[in-house]
C-alpha positions in Angstrom: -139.3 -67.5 -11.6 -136.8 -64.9 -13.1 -134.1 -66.8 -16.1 -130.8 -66.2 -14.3 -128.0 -64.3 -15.9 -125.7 -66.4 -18.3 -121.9 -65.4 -17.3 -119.3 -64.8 -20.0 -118.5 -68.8 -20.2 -122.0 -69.6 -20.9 -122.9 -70.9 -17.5 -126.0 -69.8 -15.4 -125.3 -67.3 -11.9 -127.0 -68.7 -9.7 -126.2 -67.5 -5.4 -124.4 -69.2 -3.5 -126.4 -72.2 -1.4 -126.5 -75.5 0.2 -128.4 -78.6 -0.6 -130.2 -80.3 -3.8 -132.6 -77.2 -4.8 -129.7 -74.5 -5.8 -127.9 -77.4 -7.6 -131.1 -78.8 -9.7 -131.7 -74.9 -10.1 -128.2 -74.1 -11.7 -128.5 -77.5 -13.8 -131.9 -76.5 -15.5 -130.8 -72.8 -16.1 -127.4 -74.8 -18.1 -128.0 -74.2 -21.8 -127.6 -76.7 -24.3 -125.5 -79.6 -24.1 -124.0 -78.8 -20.9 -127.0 -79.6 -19.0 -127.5 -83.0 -19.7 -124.1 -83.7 -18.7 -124.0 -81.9 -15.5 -127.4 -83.4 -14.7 -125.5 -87.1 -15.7 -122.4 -86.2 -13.5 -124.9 -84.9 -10.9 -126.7 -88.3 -10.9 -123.8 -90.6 -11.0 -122.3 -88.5 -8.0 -125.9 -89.1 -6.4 -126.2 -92.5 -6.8 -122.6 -93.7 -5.5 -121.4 -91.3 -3.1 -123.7 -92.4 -0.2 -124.5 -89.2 2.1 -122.9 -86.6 -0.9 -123.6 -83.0 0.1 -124.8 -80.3 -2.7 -124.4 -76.7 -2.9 -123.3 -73.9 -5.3 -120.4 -72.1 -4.7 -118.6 -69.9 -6.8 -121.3 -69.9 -9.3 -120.7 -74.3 -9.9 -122.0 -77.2 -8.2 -119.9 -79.1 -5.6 -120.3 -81.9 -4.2 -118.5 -82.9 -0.8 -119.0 -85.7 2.6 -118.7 -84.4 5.6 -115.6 -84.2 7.8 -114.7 -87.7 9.0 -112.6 -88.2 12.1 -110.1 -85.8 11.4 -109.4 -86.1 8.0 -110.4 -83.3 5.9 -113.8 -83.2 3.8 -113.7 -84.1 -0.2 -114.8 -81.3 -2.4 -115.4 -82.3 -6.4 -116.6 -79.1 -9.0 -117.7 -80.6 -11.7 -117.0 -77.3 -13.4 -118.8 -76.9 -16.6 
């Protein structure tokens, strides 16, 4: 597996992509500190936001629900 690029801020690019393995991929590739927090946020999102989606856009994770009956989905970066 190649180490991705670090971007000017620090924070890993990793491409765009849905689901848990491109977010647990940009989290280990976080240097430092940041990675334990973005791993807590990531499991306090994952433990009481039943049915949360993943993905990485924008080179951050985001976490959204699906669109309910009309209203418009919820979209939280927890940009680091």
């Amino acid at each position: 597996m190649t180490t991705p690029r670090l971007l000017s801020g620090g924070n890993p690019q990793i491409a765009k992509g849905y689901g848990d393995a491109p977010v647990r991929a940009y989290i280990a590739a976080i240097p430092g500190w940041k990675r334990d927090a973005a791993a807590r946020v990531d499991a306090l999102v994952g433990r009481l936001v039943p049915g949360v989606q993943r993905a990485i856009k924008w080179n951050s994770p985001f976490y959204g629900l699906e669109k309910i009956s009309g209203s418009s989905a919820s979209t939280v970066s927890t940009a680091t």
